[in-house]
C-alpha positions in Angstrom: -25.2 -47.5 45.9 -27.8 -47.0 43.3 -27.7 -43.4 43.5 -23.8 -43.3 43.2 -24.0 -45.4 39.9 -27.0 -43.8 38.3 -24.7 -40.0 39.3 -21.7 -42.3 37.7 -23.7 -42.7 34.2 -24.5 -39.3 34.0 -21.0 -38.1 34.5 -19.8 -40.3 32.0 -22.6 -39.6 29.6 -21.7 -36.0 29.9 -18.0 -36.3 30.0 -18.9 -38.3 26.3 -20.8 -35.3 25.4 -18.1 -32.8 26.3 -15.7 -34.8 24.6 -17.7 -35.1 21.3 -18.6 -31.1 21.6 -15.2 -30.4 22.0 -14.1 -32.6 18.6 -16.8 -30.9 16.7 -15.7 -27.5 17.4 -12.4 -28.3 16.9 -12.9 -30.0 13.7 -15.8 -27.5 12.3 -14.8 -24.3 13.9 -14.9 -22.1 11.0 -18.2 -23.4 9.6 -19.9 -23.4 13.0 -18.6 -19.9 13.3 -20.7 -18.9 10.2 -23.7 -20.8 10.5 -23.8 -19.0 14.2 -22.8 -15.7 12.7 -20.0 -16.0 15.7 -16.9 -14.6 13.3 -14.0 -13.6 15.1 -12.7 -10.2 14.7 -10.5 -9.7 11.3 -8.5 -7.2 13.2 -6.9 -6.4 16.3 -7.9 -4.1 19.1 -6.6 -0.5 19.6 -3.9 -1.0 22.3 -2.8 -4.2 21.8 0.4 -3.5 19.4 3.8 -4.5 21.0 7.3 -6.1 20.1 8.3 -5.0 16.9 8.0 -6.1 12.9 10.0 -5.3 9.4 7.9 -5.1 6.6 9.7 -4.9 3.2 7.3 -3.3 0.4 8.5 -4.2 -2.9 8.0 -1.5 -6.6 4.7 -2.2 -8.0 3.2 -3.4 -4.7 -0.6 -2.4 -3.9 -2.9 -3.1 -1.1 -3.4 -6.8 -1.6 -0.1 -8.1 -1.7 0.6 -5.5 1.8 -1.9 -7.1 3.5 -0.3 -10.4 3.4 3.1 -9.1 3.7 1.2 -7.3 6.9 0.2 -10.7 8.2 3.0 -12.5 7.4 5.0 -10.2 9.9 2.4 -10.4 12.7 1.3 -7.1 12.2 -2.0 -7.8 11.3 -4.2 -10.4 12.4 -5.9 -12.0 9.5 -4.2 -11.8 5.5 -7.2 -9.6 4.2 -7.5 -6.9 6.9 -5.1 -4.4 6.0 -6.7 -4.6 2.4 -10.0 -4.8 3.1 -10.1 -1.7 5.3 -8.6 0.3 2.3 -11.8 -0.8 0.7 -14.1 -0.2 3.0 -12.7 2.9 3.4 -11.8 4.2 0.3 -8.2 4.8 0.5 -5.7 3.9 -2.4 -2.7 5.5 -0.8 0.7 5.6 -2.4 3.1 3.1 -1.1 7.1 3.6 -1.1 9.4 0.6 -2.0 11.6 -0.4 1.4 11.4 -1.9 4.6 9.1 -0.3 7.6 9.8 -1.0 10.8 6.2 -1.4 12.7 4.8 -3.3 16.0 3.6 -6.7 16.0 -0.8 -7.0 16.6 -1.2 -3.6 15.4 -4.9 -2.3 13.6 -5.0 -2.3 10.2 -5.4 1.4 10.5 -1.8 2.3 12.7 -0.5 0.1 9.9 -1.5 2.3 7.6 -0.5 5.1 8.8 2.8 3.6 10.3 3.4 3.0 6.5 3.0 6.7 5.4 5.1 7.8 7.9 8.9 8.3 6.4 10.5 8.0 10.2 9.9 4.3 10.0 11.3 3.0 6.6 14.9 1.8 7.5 17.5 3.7 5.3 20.0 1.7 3.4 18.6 -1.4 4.6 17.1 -4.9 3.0 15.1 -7.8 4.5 15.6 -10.8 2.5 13.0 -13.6 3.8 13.8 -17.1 3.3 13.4 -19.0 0.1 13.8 -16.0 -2.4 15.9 -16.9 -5.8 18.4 -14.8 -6.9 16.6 -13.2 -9.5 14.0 -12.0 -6.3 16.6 -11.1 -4.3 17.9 -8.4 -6.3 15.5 -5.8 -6.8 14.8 -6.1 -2.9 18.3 -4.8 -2.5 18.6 -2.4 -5.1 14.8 -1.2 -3.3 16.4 -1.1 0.0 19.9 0.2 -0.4 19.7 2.8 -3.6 22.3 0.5 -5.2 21.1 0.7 -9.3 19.9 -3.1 -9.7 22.5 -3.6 -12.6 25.1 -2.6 -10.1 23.6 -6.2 -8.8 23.2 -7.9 -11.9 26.7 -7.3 -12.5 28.0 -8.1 -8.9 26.9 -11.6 -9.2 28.1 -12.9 -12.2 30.9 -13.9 -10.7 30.4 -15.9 -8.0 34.1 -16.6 -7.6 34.7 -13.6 -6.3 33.3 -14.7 -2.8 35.3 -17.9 -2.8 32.2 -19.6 -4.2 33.0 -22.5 -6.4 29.6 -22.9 -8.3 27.9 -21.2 -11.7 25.6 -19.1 -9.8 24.9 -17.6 -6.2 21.7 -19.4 -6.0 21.2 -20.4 -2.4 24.1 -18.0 -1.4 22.1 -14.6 -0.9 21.3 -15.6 3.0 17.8 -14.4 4.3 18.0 -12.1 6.7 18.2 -8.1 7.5 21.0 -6.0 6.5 21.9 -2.6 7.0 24.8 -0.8 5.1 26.7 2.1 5.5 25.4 4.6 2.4 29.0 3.8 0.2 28.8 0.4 0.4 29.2 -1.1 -3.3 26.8 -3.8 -4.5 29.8 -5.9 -4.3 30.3 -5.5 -0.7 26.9 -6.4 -0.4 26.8 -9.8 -2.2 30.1 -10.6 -0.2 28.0 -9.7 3.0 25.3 -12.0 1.9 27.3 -14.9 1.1 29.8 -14.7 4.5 26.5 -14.6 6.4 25.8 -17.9 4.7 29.2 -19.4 5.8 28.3 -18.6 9.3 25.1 -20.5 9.1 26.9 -23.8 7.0 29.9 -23.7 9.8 27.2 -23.1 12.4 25.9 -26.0 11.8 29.0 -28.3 10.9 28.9 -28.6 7.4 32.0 -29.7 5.5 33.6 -27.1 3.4 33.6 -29.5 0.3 29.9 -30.3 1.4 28.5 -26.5 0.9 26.9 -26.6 -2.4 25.4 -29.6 -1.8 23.7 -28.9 1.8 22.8 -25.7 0.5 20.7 -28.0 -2.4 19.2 -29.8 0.4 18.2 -27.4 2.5 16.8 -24.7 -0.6 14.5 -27.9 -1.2 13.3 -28.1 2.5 12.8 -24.2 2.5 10.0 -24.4 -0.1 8.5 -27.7 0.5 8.3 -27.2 3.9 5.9 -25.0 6.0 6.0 -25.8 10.0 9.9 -25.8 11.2 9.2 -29.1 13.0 8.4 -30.4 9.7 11.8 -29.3 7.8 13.5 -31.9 10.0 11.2 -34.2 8.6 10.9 -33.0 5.1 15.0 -33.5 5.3 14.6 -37.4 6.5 12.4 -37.6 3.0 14.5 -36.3 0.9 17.4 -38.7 2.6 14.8 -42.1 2.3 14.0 -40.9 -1.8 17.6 -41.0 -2.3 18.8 -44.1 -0.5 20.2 -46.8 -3.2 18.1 -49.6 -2.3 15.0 -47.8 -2.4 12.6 -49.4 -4.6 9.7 -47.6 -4.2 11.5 -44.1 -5.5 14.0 -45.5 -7.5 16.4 -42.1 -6.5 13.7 -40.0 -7.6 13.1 -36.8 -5.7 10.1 -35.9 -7.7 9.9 -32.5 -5.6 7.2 -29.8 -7.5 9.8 -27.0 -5.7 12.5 -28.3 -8.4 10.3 -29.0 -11.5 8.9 -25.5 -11.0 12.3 -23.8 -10.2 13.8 -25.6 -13.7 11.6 -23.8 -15.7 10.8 -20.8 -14.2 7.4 -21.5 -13.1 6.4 -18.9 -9.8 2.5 -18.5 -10.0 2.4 -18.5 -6.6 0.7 -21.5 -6.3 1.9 -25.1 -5.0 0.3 -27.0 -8.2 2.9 -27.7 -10.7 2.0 -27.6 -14.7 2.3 -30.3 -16.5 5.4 -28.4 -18.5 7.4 -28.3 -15.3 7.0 -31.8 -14.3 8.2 -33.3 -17.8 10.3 -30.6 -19.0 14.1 -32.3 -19.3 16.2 -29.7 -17.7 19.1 -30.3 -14.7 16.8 -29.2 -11.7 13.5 -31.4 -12.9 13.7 -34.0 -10.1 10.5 -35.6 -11.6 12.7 -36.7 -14.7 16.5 -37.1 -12.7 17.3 -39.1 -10.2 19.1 -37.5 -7.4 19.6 -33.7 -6.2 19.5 -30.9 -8.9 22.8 -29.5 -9.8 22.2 -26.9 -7.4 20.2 -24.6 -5.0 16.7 -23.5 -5.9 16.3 -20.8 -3.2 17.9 -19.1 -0.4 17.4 -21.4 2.6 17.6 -19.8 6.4 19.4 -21.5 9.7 16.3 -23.8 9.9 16.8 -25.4 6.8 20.6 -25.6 6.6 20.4 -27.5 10.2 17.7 -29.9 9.3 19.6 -30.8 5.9 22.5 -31.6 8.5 20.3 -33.2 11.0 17.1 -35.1 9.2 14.3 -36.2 11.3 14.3 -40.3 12.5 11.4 -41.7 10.3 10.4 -44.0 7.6 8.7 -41.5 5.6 9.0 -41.4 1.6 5.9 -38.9 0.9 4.4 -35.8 2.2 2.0 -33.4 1.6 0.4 -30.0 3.2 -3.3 -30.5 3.4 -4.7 -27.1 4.5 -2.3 -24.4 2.8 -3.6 -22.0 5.9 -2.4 -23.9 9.1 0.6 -25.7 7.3 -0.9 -28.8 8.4 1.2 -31.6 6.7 0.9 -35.3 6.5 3.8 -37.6 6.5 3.3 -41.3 5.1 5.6 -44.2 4.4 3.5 -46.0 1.3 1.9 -44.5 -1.6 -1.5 -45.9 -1.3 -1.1 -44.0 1.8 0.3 -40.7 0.2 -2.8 -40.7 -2.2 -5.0 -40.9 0.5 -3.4 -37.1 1.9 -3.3 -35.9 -1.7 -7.3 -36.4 -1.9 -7.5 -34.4 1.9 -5.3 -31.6 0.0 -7.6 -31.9 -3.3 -10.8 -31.6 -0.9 -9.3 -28.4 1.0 -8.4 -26.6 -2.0 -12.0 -27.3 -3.5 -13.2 -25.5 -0.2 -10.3 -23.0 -0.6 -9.7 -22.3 -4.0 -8.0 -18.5 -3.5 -5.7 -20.2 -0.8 -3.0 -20.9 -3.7 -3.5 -24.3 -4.0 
């Protein structure tokens, strides 16, 4: 009986040990990683590219932003690869606006030269990702289709025109891929754009009346958000800020996505400038209660649905606290919410290329 406890101590002494090894290298991967000199590979293996990508390579775009374009599309397997290998190797190749159809898990290198192959850029054709303005939308298509960009400019002055009753076609230009026929008028385009849009709001039961104001919504949820799980949530915020009887918000959104939309702030980064959250215009939800007086982006299906259908939950705060993984934490209080915002703070000071 002795022997069968003492064997029972050990197994729970190394089961304790297993456990606390395992939430080490969980929690300290990457620093363990370094220490040890155990870095994974930055790029993929010959052989392994399947399934297929779109890559959309905008004028004026060089090696750095095509790496993360690259990664962003599952093509490459870490955001500095593709860049770093035209370092290493001393390549500054010329890159051709337009979208590339590649693999998915491909080497930096067969991205490359996938990329200076004509064969795979997609003629007449425009990928739009998901939370682009109007004003970033446009030279995408006028890149992709051959359509002069002031053929654009002048297509959407008038939203009207495609039975939309609003000033602008903010949150109208749906994300997605398009291909056109080579006569198609920048006109025909927009209209495209803006039926797919319809599909998505009466996919997803929202009142005709009710458009504008889901599309606000869901253009908010499209930049705050990072994980799709957490656009259902994000939604059930933006529902609890705005309830009547909330004391703790008082109506106030106070979303950075708006303050930095109102003023045309797009650094790239999530911090907002003291400008944006005090400047007094219509979208600043730091200094109005309530929605903005429209769209700040062009939301995807995602974003539309959760607006439609928020998350159950109590929460009145988030914030992402590791710009990498998306990782985002919800909270109900505010002592609470500064507690996250301190995680984020530590994270960037750890990260401070990570756009923080």
């Amino acid at each position: 009986m002795g022997g069968w406890i003492a064997f029972g101590v050990v197994l729970v002494l190394l089961g304790g040990l297993a456990g606390a090894g395992l939430y080490v290298w969980s929690t300290y991967e990457e620093q363990i990683r370094d220490v040890m000199g155990w870095q994974e590979p930055a790029d993929y293996e010959p052989g392994m590219a399947t399934g297929e990508a779109l890559v959309t390579i905008s004028s004026g775009d060089t090696g750095g932003p095509i790496s993360q374009s690259l990664f962003d599309a599952g093509v490459t397997k870490t955001p500095d690869a593709f860049y770093d290998m035209l370092v290493e190797t001393g390549q500054n190749p010329t890159f051709y606006p337009g979208v590339y159809q590649l693999q998915q898990m491909m080497t930096s290198e067969a991205a490359l030269e996938a990329l200076q192959n004509p064969e795979n850029k997609l003629e007449n054709s425009a990928l739009l990702p998901e939370g682009l303005t109007v004003e970033q939308s446009l030279p995408l298509l006028a890149e992709g289709t051959g359509i002069p960009l002031e053929d654009f400019e002048a297509a959407v002055a008038d939203p009207s025109q495609y039975g939309v009753s609003a000033d602008s076609l903010e949150g109208w230009l749906f994300p997605a891929m398009y291909t056109f026929d080579p006569d198609t008028t920048a006109a025909d385009v927009v209209q495209t754009m803006v039926d797919r849009a319809i599909v998505s709001l009466d996919a997803a039961g929202v009142p005709e009346e009710d458009r504008e104001e889901i599309l606000t919504i869901a253009s908010i949820i499209q930049r705050e958000a990072r994980e799709e799980d957490d656009f259902y949530k994000v939604s059930r915020v933006i529902q609890n800020r705005l309830a009547p009887d909330n004391e703790e918000t008082f109506g106030r959104l106070e979303m950075d996505s708006t303050a930095q939309y109102g003023i045309g702030e797009d650094d790239g980064t999530v911090s907002s400038s003291e400008e944006a959250l005090t400047d007094d215009n219509p979208w600043n939800t730091y200094v109005h209660p309530g929605l903005p007086i429209g769209p700040i982006a062009n939301p995807g299906d995602v974003a539309i649905d959760a607006a439609m259908n928020p998350a159950d939950g109590p929460w009145l705060y988030f914030v992402t606290v590791n710009l990498d993984t998306g990782e985002t934490v919800f909270t109900n209080t505010y002592a609470d919410h500064l507690v996250a915002v301190e995680q984020w703070r530590d994270w960037c000071s750890e990260n401070p290329d990570s756009g923080c």
